[in-house]
DSSP file (Angstrom, degrees, kcal/mol; ACC not computed):
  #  RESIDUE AA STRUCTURE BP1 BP2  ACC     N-H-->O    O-->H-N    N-H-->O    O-->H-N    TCO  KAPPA ALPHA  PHI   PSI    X-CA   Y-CA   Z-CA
    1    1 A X              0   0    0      0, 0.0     2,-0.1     0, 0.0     3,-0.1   0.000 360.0 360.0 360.0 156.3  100.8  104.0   79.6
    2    2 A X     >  -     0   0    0      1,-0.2     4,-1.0    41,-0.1     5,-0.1  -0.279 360.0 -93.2-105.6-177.9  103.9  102.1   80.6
    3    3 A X  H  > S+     0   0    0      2,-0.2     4,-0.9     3,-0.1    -1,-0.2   0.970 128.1  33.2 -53.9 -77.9  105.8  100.5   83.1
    4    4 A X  H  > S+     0   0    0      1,-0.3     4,-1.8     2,-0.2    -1,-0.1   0.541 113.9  52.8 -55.5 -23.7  107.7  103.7   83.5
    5    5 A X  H  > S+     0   0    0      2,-0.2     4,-1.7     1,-0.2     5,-0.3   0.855 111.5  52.2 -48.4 -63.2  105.1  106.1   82.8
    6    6 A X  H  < S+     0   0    0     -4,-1.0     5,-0.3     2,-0.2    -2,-0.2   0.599 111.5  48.8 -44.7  -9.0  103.1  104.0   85.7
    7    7 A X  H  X S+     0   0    0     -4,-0.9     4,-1.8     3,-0.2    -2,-0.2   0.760 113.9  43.0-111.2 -77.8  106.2  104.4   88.2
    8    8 A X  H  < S+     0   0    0     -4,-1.8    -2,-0.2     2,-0.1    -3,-0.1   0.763 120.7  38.2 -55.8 -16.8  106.6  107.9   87.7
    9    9 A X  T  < S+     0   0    0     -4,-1.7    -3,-0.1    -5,-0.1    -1,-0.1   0.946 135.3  23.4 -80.1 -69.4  102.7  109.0   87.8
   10   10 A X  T  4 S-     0   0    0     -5,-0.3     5,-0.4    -4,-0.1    -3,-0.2   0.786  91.3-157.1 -55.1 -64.2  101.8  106.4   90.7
   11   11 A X     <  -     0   0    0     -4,-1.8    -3,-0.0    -5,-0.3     3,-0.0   0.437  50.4 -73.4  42.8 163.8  105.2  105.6   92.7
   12   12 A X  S    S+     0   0    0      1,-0.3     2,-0.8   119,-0.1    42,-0.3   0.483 133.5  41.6 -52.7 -55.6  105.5  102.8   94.3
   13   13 A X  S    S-     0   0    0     -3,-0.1    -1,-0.3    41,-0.1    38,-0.1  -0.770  83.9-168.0-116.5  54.5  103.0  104.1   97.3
   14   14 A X        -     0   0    0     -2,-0.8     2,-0.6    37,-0.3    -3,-0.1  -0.033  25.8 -87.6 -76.5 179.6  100.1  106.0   95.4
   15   15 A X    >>  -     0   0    0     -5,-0.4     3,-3.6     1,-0.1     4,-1.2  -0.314  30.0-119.4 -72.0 120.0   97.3  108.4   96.9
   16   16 A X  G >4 S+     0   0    0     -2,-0.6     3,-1.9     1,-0.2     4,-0.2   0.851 118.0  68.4  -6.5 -83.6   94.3  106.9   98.0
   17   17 A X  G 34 S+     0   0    0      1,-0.2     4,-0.3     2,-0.1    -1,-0.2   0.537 104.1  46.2 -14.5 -35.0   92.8  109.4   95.0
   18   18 A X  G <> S+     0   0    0     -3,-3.6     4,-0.8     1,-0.2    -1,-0.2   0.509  84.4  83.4-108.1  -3.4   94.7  107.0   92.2
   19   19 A X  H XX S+     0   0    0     -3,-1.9     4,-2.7    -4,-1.2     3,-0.8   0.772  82.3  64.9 -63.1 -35.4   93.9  103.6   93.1
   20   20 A X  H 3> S+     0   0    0      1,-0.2     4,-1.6     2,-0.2     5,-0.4   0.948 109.7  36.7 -24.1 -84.4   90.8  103.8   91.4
   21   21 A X  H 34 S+     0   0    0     -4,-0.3     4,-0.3     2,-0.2    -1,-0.2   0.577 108.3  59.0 -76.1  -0.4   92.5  104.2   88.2
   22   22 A X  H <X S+     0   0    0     -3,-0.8     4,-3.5    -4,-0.8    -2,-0.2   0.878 108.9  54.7 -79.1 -39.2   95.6  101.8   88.8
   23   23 A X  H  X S+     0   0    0     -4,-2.7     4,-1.4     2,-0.2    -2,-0.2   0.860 112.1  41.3 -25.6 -51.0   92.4   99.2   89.3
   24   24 A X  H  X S+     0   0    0     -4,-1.6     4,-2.5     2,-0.2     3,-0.3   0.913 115.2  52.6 -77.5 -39.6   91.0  100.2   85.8
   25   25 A X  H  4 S+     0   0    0     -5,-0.4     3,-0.4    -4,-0.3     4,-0.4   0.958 110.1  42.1 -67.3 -49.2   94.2  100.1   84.4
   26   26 A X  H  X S+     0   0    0     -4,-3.5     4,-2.2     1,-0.1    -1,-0.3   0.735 114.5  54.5 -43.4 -31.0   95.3   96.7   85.6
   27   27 A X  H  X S+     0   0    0     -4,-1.4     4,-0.7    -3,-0.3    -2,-0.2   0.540 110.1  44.5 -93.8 -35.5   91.7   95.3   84.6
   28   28 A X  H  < S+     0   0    0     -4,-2.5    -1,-0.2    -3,-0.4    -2,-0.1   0.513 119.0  45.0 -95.3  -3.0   91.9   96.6   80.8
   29   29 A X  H >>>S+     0   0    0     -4,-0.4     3,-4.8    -5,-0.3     4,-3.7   0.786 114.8  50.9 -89.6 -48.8   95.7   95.2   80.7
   30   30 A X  H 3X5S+     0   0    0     -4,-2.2     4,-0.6     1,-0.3    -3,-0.2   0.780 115.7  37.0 -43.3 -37.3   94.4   91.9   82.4
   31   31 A X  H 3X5S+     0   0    0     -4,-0.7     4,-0.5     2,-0.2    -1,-0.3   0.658 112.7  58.8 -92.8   2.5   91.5   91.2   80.0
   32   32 A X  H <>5S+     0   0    0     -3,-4.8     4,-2.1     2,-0.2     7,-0.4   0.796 114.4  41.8 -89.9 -24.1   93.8   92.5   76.9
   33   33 A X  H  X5S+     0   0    0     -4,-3.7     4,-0.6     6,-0.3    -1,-0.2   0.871 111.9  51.6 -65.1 -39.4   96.1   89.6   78.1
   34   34 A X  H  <<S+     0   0    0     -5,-0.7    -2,-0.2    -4,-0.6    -1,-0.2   0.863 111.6  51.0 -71.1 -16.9   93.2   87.3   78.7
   35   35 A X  H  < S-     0   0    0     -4,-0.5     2,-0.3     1,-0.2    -1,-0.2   0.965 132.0  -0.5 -68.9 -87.2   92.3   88.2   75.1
   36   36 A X  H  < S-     0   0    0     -4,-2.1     3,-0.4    -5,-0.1    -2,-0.2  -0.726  75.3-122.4-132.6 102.1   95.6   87.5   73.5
   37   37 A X  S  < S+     0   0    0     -4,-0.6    -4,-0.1    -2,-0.3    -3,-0.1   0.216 113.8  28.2 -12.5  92.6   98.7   86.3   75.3
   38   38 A X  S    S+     0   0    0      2,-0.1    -1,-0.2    -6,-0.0    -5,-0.1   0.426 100.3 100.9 134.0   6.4  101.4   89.2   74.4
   39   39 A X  S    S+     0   0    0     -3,-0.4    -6,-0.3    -7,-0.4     2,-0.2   0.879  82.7  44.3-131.0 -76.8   97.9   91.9   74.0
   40   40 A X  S    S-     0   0    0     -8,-0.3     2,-0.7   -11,-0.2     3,-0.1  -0.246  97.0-107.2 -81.8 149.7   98.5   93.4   77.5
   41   41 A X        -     0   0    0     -2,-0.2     4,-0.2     1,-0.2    -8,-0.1  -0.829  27.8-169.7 -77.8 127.9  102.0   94.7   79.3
   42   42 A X  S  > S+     0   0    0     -2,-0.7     4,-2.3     2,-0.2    -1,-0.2   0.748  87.4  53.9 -51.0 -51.5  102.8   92.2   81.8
   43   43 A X  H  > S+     0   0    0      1,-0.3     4,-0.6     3,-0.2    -1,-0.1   0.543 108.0  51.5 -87.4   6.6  105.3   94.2   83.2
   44   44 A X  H  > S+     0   0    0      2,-0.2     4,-1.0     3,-0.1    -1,-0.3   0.576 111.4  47.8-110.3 -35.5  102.8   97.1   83.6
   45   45 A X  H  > S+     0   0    0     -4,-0.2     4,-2.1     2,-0.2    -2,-0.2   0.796 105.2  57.1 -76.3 -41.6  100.3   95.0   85.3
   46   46 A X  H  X S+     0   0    0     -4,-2.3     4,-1.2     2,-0.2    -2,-0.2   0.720 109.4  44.1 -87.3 -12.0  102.7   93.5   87.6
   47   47 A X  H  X S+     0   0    0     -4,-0.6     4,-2.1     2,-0.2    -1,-0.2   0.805 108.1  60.5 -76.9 -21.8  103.7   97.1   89.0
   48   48 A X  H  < S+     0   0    0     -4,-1.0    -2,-0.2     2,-0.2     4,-0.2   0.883 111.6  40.0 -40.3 -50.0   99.9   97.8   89.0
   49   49 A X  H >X S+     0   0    0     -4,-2.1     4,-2.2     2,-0.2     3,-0.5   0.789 112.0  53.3 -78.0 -37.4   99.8   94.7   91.6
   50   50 A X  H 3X S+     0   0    0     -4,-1.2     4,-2.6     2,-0.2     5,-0.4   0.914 111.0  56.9 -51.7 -57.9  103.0   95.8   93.4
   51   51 A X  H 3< S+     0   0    0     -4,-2.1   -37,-0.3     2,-0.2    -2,-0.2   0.589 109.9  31.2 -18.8 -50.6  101.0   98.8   93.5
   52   52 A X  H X> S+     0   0    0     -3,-0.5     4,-1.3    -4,-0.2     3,-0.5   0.652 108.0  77.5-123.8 -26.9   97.6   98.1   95.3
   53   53 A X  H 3< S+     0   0    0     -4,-2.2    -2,-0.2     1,-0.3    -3,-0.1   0.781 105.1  35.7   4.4 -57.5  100.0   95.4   97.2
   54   54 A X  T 3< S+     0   0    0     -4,-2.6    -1,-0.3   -42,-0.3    -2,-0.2   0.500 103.2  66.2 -84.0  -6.8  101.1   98.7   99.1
   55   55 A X  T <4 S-     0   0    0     -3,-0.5    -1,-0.2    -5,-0.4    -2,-0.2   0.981  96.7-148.7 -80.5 -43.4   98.1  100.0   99.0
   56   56 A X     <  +     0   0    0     -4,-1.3     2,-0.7     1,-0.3    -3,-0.2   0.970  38.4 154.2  83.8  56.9   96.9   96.9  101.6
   57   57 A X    >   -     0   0    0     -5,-0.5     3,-1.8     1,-0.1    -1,-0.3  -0.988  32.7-161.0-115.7 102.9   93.2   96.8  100.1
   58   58 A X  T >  S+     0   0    0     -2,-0.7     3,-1.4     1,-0.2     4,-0.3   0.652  93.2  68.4 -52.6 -16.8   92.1   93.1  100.8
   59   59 A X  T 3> S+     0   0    0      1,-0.2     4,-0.7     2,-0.1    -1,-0.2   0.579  90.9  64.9 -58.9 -18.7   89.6   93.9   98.2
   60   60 A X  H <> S+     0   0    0     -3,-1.8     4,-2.2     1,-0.2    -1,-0.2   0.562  75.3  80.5 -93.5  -3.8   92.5   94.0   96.0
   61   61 A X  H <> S+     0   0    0     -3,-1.4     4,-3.3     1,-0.2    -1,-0.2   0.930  90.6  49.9 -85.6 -25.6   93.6   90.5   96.1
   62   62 A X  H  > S+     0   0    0     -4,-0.3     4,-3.2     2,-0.2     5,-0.3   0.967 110.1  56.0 -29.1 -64.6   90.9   88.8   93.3
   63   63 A X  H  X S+     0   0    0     -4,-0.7     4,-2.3     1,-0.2    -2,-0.2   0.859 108.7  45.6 -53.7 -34.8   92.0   91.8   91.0
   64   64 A X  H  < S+     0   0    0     -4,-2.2     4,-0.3     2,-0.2    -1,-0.2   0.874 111.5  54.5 -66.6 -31.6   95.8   90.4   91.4
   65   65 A X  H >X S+     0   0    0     -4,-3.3     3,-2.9     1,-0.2     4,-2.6   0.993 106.2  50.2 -58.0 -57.7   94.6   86.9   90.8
   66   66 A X  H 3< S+     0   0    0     -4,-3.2    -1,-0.2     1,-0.3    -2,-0.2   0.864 115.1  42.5 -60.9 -16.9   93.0   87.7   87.6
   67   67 A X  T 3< S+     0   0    0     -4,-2.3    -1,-0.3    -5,-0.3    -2,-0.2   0.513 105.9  57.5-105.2  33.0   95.7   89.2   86.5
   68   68 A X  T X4 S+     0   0    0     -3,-2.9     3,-1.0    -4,-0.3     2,-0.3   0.612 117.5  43.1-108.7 -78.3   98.2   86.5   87.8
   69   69 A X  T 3< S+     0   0    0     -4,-2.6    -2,-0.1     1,-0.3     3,-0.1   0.075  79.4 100.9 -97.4  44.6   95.8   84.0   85.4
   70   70 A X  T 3  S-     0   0    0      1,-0.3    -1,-0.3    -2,-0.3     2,-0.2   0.852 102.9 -43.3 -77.4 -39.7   95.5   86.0   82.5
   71   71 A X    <>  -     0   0    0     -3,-1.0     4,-0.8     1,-0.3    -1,-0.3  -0.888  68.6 -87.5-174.1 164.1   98.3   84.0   80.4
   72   72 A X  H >> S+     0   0    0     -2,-0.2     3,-6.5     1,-0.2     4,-1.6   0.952 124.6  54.6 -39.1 -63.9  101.9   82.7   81.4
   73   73 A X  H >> S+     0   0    0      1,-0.4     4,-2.7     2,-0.3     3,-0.6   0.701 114.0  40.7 -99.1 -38.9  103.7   85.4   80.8
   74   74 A X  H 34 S+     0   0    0      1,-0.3    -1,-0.4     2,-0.2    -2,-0.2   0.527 112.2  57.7 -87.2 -16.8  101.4   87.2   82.9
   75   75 A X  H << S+     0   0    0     -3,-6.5    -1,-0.3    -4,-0.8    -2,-0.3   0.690 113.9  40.9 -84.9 -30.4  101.4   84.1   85.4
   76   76 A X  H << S+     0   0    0     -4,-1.6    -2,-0.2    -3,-0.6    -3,-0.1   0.902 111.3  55.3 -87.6 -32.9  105.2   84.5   85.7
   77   77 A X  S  < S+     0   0    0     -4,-2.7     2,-0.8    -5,-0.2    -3,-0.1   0.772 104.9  55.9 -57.9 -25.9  105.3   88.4   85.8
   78   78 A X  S    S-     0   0    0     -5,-0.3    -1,-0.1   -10,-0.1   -32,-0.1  -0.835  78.4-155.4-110.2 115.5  103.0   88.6   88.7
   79   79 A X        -     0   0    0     -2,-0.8     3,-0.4   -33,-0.2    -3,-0.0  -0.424  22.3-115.9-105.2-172.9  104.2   86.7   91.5
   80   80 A X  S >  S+     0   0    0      1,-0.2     3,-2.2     2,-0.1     4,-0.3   0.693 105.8  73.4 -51.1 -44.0  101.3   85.4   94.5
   81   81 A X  T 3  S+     0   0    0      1,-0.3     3,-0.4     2,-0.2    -1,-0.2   0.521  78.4  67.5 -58.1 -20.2  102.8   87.4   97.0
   82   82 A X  T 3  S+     0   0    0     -3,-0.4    -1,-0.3     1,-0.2    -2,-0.1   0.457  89.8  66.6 -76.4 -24.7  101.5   90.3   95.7
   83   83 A X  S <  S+     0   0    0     -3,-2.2     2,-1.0     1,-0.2     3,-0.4   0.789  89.8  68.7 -63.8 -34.5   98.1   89.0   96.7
   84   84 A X        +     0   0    0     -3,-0.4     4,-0.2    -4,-0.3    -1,-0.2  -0.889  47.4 136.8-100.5  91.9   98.9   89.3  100.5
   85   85 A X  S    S+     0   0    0     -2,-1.0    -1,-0.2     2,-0.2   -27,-0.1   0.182  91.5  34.9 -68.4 -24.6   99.1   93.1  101.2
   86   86 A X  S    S-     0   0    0      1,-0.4     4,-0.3    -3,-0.4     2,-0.3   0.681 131.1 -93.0-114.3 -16.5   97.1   92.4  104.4
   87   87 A X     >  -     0   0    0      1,-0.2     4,-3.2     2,-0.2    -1,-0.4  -0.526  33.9 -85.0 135.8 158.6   99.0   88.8  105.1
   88   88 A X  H  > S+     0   0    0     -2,-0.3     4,-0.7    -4,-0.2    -1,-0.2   0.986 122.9  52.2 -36.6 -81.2   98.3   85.5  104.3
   89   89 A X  H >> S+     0   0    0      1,-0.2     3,-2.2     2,-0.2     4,-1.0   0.924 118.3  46.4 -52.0 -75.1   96.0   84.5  107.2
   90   90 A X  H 3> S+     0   0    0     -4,-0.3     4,-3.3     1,-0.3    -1,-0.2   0.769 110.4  45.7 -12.9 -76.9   94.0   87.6  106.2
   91   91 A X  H 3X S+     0   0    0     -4,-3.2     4,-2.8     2,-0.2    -1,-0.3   0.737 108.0  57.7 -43.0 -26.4   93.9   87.2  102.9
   92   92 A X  H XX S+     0   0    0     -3,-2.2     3,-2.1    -4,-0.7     4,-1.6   0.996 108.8  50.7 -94.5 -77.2   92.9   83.5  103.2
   93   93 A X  H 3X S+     0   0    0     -4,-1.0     4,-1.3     1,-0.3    -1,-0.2   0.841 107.9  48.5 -48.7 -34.3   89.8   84.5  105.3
   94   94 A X  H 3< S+     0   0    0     -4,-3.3    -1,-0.3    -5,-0.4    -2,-0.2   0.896 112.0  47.8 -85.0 -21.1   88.7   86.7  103.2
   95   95 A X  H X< S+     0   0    0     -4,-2.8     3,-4.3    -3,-2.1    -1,-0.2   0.942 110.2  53.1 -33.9 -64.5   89.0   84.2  100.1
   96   96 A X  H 3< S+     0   0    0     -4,-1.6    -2,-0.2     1,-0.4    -1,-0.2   0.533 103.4  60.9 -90.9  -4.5   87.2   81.5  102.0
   97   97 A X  T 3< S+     0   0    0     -4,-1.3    -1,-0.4    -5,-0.4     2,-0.3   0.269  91.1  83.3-110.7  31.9   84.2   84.1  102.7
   98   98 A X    <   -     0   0    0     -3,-4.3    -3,-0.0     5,-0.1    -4,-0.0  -0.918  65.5-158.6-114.5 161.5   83.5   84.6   99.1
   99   99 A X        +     0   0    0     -2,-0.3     5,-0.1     4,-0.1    -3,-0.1   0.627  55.5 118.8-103.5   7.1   81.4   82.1   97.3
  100  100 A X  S  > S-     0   0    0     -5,-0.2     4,-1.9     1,-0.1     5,-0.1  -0.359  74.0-122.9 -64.7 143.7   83.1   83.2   93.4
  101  101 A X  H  > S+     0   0    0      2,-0.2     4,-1.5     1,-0.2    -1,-0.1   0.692 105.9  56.2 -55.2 -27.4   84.7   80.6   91.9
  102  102 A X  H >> S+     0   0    0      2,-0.2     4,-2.5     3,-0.1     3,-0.7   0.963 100.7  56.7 -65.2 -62.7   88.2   82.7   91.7
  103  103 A X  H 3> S+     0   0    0      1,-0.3     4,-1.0     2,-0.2    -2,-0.2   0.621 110.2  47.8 -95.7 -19.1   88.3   83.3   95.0
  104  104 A X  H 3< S+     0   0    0     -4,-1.9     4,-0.3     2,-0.1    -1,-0.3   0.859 107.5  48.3  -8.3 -80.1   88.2   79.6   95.3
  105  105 A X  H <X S+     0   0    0     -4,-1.5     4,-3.1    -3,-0.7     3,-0.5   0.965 111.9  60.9 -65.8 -51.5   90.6   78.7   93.0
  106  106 A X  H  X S+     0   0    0     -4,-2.5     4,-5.3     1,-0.2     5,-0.2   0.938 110.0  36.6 -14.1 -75.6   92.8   81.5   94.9
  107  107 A X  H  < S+     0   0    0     -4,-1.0    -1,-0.2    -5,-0.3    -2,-0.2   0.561 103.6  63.3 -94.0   7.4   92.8   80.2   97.9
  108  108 A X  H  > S+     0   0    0     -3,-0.5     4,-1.8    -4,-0.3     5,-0.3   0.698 117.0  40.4 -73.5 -77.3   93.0   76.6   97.1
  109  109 A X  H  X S+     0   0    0     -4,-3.1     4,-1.3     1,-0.2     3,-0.5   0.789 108.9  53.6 -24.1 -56.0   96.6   78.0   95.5
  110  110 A X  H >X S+     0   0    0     -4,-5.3     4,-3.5     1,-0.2     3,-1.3   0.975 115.5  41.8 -67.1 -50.2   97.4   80.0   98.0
  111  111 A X  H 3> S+     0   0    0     -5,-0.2     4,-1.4     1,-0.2    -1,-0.2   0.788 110.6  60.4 -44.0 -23.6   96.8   76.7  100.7
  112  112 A X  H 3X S+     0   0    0     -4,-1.8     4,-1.2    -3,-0.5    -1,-0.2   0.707 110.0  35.3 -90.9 -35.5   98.5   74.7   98.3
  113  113 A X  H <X S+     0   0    0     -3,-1.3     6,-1.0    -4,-1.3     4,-0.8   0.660 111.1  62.8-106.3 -18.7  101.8   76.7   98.5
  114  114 A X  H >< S+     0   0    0     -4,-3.5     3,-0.9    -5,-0.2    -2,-0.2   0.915 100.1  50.2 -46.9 -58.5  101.5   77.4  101.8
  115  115 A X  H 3< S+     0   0    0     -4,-1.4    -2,-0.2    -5,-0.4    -3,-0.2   0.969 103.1  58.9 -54.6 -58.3  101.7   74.0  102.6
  116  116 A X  H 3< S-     0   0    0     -4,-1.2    -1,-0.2     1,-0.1    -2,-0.2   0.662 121.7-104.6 -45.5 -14.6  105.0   73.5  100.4
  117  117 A X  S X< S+     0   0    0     -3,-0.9     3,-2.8    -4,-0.8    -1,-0.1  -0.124  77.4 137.4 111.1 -50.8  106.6   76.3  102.7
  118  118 A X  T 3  S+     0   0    0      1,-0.3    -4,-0.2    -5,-0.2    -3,-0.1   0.732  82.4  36.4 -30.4 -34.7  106.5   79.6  100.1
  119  119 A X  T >  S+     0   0    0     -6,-1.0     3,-2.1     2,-0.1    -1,-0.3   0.449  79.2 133.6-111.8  34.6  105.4   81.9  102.6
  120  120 A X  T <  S+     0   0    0     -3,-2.8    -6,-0.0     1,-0.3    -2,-0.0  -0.349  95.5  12.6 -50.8 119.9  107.5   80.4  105.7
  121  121 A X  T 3  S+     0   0    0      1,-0.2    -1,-0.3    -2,-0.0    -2,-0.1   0.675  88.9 162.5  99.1 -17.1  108.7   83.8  106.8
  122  122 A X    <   +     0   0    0     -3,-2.1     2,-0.4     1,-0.1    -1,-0.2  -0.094   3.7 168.6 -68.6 123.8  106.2   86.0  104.5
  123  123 A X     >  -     0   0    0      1,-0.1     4,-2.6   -36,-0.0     5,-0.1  -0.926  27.8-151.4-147.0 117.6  106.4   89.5  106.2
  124  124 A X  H  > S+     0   0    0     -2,-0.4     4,-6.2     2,-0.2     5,-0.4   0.985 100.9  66.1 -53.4 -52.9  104.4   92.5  103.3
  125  125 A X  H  4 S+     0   0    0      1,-0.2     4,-0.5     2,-0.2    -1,-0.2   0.928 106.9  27.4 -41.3 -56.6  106.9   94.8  105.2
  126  126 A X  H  > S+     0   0    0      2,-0.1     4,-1.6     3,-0.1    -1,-0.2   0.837 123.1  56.7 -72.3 -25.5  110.2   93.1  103.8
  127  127 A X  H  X S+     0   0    0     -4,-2.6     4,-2.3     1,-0.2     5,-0.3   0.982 108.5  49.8 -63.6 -52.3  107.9   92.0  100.4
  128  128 A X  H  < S+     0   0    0     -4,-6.2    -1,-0.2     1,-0.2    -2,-0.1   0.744 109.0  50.1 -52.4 -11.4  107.3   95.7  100.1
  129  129 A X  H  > S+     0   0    0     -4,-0.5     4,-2.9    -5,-0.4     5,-0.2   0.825 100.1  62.7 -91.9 -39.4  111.0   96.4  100.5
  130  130 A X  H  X S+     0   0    0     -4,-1.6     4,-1.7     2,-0.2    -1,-0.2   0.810 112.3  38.9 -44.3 -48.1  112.1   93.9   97.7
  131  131 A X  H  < S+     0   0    0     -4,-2.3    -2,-0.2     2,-0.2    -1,-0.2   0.603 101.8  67.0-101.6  -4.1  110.2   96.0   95.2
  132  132 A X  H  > S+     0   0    0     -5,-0.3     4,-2.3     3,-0.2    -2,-0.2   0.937 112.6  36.9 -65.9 -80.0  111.3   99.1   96.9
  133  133 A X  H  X S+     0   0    0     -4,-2.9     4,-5.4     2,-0.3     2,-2.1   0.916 113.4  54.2 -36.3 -55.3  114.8   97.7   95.4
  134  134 A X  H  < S+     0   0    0     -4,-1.7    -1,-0.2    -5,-0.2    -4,-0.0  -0.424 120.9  30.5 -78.0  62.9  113.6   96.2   92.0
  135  135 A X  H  4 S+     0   0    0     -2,-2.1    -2,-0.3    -3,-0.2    -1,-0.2  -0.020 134.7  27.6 159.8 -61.6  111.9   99.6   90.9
  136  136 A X  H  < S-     0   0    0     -4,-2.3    -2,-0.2     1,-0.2    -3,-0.2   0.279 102.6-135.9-145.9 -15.4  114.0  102.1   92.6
  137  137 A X     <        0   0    0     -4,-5.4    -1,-0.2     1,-0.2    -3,-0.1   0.198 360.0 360.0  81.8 162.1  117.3   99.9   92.6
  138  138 A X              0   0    0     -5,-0.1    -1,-0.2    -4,-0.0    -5,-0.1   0.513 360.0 360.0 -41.8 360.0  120.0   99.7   96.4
């Protein structure tokens, strides 16, 4: 499967019913990346993330890190913001009550850019709306 093949099955907003398999499907691009840089679709992962993004599953925001730090190109496809489907402050608690070393490193970042000012302003509603555009165009 593809970007586009993923867009048209999924859209933007999938059923409850398909999250399950955008999960697996981000998870086999994410370690084929982690494997060998260029291995997995980037751009296939990052609508996967856009993806459970809408979905708002706080569960979801580990899966977006690891595939966030699968390789560059996969660090540049996939942006942080995609992590926050339930918000920042959310997300950040729910980081800082897991004891995994990812969810660490997560929220270190996510403090770390916070502090520089990147999510001054962060509203999911308007994020979601952004990709609303980039994927479905004005």
């Amino acid at each position: 499967m593809d970007e586009e093949e993923g867009l048209r099955r999924y859209g933007l907003r999938p059923a409850l019913a398909d999250l399950g398999e955008i999960r697996a499907l981000l998870s086999a691009h994410t370690e084929r990346e982690r494997r060998t840089q260029g291995e997995g679709d980037t751009e296939l992962m990052k609508l996967c993330c856009v993806q459970l993004f809408n979905s708002g599953d706080i569960d979801d925001a580990l899966l977006v890190w690891s595939a966030k730090e699968a390789s560059y190109d996969a660090a540049c496809s996939v942006d942080i913001e995609l992590m926050l489907g339930r918000g920042l402050d959310a997300t950040k608690a729910y980081l800082s009550a897991l004891p995994m070393t990812a969810a660490v490193a997560a929220l270190d970042r996510l403090c770390e850019l916070e502090t520089d000012g990147q999510f001054e302003g962060f509203s999911a509603d308007e994020y979601s709306a952004f990709y609303d555009s980039y994927y479905n165009g004005p």
